[in-house]
C-alpha positions as CSV (number, residue, x, y, z in Angstrom):
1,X,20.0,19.7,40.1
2,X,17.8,17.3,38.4
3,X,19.5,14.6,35.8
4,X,18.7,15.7,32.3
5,X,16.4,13.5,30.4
6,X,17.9,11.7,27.6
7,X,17.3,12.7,24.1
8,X,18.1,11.8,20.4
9,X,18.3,14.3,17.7
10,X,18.1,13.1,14.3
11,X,19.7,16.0,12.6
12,X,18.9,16.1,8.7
13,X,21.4,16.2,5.9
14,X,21.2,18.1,3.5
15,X,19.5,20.7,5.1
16,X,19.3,24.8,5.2
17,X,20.7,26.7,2.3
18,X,21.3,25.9,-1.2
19,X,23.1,27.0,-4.0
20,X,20.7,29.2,-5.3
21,X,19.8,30.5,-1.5
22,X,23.5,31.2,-0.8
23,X,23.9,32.7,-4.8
24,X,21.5,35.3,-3.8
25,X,22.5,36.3,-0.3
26,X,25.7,36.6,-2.0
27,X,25.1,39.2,-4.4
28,X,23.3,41.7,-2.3
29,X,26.5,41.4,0.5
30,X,28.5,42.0,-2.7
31,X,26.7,44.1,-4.3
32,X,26.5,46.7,-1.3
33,X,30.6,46.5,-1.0
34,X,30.9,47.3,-4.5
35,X,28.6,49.9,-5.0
36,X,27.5,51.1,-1.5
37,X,24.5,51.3,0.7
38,X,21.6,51.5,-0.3
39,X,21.0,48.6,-2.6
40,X,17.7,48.1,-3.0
41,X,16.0,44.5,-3.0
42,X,12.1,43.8,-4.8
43,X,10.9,41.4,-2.6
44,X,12.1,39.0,0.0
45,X,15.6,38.6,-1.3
46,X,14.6,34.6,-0.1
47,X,12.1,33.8,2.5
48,X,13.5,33.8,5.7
49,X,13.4,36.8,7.8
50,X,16.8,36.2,9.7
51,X,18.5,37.0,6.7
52,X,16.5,39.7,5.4
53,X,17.0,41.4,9.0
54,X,20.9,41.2,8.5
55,X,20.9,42.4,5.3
56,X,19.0,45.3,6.4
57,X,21.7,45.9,9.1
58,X,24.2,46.1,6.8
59,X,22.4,48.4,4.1
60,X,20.0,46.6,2.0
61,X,16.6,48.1,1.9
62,X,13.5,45.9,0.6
63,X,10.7,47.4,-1.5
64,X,7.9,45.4,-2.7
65,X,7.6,47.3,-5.8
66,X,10.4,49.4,-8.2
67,X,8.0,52.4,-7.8
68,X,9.4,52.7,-3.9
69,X,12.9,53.4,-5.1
70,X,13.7,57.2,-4.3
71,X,14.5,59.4,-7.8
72,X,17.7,60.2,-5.9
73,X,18.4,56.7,-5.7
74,X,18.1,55.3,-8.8
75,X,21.8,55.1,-9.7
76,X,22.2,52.7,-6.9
77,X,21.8,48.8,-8.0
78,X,18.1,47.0,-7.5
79,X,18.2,43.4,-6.8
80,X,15.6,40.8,-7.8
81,X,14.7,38.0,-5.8
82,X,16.0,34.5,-6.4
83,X,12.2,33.2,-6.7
84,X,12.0,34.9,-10.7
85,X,10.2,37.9,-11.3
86,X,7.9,38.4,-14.8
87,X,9.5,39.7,-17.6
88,X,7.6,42.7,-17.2
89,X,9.8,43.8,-13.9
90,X,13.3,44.2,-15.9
91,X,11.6,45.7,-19.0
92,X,9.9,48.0,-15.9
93,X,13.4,48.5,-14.6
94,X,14.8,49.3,-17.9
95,X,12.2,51.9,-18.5
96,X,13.0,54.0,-15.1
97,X,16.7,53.4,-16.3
98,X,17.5,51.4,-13.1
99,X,20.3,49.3,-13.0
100,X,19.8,45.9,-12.1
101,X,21.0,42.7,-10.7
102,X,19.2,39.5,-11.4
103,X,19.2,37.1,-8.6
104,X,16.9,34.1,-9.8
105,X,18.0,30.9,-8.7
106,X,19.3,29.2,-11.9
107,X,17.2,26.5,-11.5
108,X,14.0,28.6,-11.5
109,X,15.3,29.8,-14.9
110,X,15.8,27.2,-16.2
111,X,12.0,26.3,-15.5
112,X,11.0,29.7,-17.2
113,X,13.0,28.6,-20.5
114,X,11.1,25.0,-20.4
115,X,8.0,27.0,-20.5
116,X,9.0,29.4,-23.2
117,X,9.8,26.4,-25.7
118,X,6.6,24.8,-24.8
119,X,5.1,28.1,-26.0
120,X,7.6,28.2,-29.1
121,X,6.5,24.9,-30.0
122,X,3.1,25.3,-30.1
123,X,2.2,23.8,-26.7
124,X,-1.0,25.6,-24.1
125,X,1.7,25.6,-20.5
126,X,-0.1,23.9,-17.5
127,X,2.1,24.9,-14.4
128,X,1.6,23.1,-11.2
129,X,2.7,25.1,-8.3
130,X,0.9,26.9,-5.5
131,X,-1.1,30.6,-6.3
132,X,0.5,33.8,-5.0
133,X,3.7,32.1,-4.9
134,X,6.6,34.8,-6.1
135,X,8.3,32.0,-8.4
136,X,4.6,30.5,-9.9
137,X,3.6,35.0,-10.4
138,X,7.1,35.0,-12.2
139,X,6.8,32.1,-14.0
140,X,3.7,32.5,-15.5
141,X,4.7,36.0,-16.4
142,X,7.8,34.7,-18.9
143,X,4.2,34.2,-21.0
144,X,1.4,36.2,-22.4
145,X,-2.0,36.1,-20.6
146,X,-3.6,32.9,-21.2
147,X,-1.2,31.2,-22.1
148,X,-0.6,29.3,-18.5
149,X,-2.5,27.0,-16.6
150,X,-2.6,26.8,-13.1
151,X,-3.1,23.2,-11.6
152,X,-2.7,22.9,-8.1
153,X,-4.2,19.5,-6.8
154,X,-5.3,16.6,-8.4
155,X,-8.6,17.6,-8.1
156,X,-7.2,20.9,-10.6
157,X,-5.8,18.3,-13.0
158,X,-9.1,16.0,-12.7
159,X,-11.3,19.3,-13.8
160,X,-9.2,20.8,-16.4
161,X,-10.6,21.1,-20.0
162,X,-8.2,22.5,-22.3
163,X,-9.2,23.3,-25.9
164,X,-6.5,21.5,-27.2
165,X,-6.0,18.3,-25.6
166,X,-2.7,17.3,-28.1
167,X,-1.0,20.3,-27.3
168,X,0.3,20.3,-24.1
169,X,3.1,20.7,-21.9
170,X,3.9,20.9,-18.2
171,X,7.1,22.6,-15.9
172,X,6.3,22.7,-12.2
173,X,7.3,24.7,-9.3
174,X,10.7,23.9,-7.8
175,X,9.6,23.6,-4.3
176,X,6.9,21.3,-4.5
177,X,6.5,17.7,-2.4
178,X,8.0,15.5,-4.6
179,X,5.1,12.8,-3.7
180,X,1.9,15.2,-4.2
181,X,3.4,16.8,-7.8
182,X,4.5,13.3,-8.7
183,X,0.3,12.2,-8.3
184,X,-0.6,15.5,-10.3
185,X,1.6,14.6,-12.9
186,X,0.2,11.0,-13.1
187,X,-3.5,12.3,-13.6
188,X,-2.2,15.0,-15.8
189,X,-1.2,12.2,-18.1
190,X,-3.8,9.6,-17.8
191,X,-6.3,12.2,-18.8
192,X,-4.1,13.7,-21.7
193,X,-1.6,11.1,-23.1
194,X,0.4,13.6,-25.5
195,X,1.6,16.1,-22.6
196,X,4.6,16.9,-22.7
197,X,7.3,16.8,-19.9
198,X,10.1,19.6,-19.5
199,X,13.3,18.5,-21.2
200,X,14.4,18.4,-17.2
201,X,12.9,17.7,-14.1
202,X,11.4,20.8,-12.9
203,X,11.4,20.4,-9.1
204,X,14.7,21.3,-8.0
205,X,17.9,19.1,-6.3
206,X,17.8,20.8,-3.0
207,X,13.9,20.8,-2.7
208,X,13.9,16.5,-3.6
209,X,17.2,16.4,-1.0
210,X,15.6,17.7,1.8
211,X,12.2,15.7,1.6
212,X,14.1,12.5,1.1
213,X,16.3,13.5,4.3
214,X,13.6,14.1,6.2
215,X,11.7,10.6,5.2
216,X,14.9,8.8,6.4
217,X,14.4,10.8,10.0
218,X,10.8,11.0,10.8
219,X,10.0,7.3,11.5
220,X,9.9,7.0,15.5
221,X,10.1,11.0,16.1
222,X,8.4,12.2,18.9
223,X,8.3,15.3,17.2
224,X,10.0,17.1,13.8
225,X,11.2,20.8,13.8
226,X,11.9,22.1,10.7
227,X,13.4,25.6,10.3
228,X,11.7,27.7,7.8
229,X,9.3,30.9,7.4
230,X,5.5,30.3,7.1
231,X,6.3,31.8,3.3
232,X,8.3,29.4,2.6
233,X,7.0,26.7,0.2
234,X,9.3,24.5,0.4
235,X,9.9,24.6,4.2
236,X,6.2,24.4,4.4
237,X,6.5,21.0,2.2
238,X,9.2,19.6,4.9
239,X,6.5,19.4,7.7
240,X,4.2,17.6,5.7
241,X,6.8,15.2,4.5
242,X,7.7,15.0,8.2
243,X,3.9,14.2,9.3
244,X,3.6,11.2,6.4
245,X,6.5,10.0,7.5
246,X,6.1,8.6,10.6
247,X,6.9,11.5,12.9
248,X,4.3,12.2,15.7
249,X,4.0,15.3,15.2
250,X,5.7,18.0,12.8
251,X,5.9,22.0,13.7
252,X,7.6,24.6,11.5
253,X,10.0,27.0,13.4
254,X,11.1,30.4,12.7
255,X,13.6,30.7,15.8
256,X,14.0,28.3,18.7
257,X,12.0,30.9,20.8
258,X,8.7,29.5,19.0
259,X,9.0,25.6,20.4
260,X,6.2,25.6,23.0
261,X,7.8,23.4,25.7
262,X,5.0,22.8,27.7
263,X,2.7,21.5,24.0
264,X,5.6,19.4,22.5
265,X,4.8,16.6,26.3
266,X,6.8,13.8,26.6
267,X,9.9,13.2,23.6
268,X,12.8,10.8,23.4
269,X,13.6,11.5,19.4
270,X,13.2,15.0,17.9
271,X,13.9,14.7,14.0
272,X,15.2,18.3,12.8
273,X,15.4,19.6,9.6
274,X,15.6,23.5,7.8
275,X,14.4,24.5,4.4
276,X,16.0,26.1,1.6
277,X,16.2,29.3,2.9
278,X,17.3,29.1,6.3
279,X,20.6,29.5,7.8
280,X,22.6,26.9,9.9
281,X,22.9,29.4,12.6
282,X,19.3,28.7,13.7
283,X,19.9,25.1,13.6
284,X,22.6,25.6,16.1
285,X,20.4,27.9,18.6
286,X,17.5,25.0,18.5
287,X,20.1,22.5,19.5
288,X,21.6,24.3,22.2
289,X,18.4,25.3,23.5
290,X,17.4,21.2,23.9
291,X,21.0,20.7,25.8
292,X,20.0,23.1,28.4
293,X,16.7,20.8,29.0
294,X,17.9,17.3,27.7
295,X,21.2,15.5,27.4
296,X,21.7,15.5,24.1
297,X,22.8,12.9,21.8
298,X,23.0,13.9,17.5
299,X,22.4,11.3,15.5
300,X,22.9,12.4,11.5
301,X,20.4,11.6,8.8
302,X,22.0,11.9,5.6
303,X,21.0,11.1,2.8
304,X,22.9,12.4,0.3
305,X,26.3,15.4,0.4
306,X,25.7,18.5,-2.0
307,X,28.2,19.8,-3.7
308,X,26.1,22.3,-6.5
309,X,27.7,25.4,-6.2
310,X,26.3,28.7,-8.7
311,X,28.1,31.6,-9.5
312,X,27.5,35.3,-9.2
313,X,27.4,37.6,-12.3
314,X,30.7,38.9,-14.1
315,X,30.2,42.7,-12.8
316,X,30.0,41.5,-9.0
317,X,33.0,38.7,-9.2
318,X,35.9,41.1,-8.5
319,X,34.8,41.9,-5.2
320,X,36.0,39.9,-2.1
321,X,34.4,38.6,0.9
322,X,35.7,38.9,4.3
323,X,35.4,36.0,6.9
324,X,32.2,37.6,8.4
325,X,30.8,37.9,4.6
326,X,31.6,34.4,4.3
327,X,30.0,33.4,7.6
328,X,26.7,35.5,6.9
329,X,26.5,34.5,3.4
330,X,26.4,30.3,4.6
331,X,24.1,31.1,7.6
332,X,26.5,30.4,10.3
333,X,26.5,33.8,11.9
């Protein structure tokens, strides 16, 4: 047998889920212990299809909209996604007298309450985040019609004309690159000196965390895999961090099945890294599947140790996990 090449992994920390990630998984596995299958979910529960597959194994059923729901379902609990949904979903679910269970990441609403007082104060709402996102379509719908501005480049931001140049404010989407938003921002206010900045920093800890883990890691890569779903904005935002980094080139994976072996040619140092929304377990299977090919060596990047933790609503709190819960619900199994 043929001596295994040498290889360093530069394994990222933080990396994979986050509070709010883990906050959501977490109520539709209690949810469906309390109240039974089915549980419905609107939406991606988060963007990763691993975990919307095993939620689906154990009784979770995902509908894009409410209208989906069977009649003879409807006493069964509805879960919304932890990217924010418009205020118009709830009032929706309140109307078909569905029972609900909001799963927004707290972060997220805390960006919809930033926009709402720059509305309360008299302020036009310029958002940047990405179109068609599910967190950017919820966040603009905490507002009446017009009363949101999309910017998404700095060429957005270079063209805007609002009508009232001394009223604005700004929140961003919490999954942005920290370097692109941080230039939109900056033009933002060069063009309009009285904008206003959210109270807090919009783009959230785990999304800032991740980039700066993967800037450490990406000088001298060969290649950088990050785990994520093509959805995934944030993931998405890894690889490009990766690519300005230094890294030689940057690919995002869904499952360690997608690494071409005979594209990726000759490496030494792979940097590795997972989004948000993507569970540890996958991490794991793209390292083992390297040791069968390489001798291995892990080298850990971190940058920083997390310790945000968020809780579930009251009504779901007196319900216990088993192991296995425990293991799904951190993406290690």
């Amino acid at each position: 047998m043929a001596e295994k090449k040498p290889l360093t992994i530069r394994l990222c920390g933080p990396r994979g889920f986050c509070a709010g990630v883990d906050r959501a998984i977490q109520i539709v596995v209690l949810a469906l212990k309390k109240y039974g299958a089915p549980v419905y979910v609107r939406h991606e529960i988060v963007h990763n299809r691993y975990v919307v597959e095993g939620l689906q194994a154990r009784g979770a059923v995902f509908v894009e909209e409410l209208e989906e729901i069977p009649a003879e379902h409807r006493d069964q609990p509805v879960v919304f996604s932890a990217h924010g949904v418009p205020k118009s979903v709830p009032a929706d679910a309140e109307n078909k007298n569905l029972f609900y269970l909001d799963a927004t990441c707290p972060l997220v609403s805390k960006v919809h309450k930033q926009a709402m007082r720059h509305q309360r104060l008299g302020r036009h709402v310029i958002l940047v985040g990405h179109s068609g996102h599910p967190e950017v379509i919820g966040t603009m719908g905490q507002l009446p019609e017009g009363a949101v501005t999309l910017v998404e480049t700095i060429e957005d931001a270079e063209a805007y004309a609002p009508q009232d140049p001394d009223n604005l404010g700004f929140v961003t989407q919490t999954t942005l690159s920290v370097d692109d938003t941080a230039g939109i921002i900056a033009t933002l206010q060069r063009r309009f000196p009285a904008l206003t900045a959210p109270a807090a920093e919009s783009i959230c800890y785990a999304t800032t965390n991740r980039q700066d883990a993967v800037k450490a890691a990406a000088p001298g890569c060969d290649l950088f895999l990050v785990v994520g779903a093509p959805n995934s904005s944030n993931s998405k935002r890894l690889v490009e961090v990766a690519e300005r980094s230094g890294a030689a080139q940057s690919l995002l994976v869904q499952r360690a099945s997608d690494i071409d072996w005979d594209l990726i040619g000759d490496i030494s140092v792979v940097g590795l890294s997972a989004g948000a929304s993507a569970p540890e377990i996958i991490v794991d299977e793209i390292i083992q599947f390297f040791s069968e090919r390489y001798s291995v060596a892990i080298e850990l990047a971190e940058t920083t140790i997390e310790t945000e933790n968020f809780h579930v609503m009251r009504d779901l709190r007196d319900v216990e996990l088993t192991t296995g819960d425990m293991a799904f619900v951190n993406g290690s199994r």
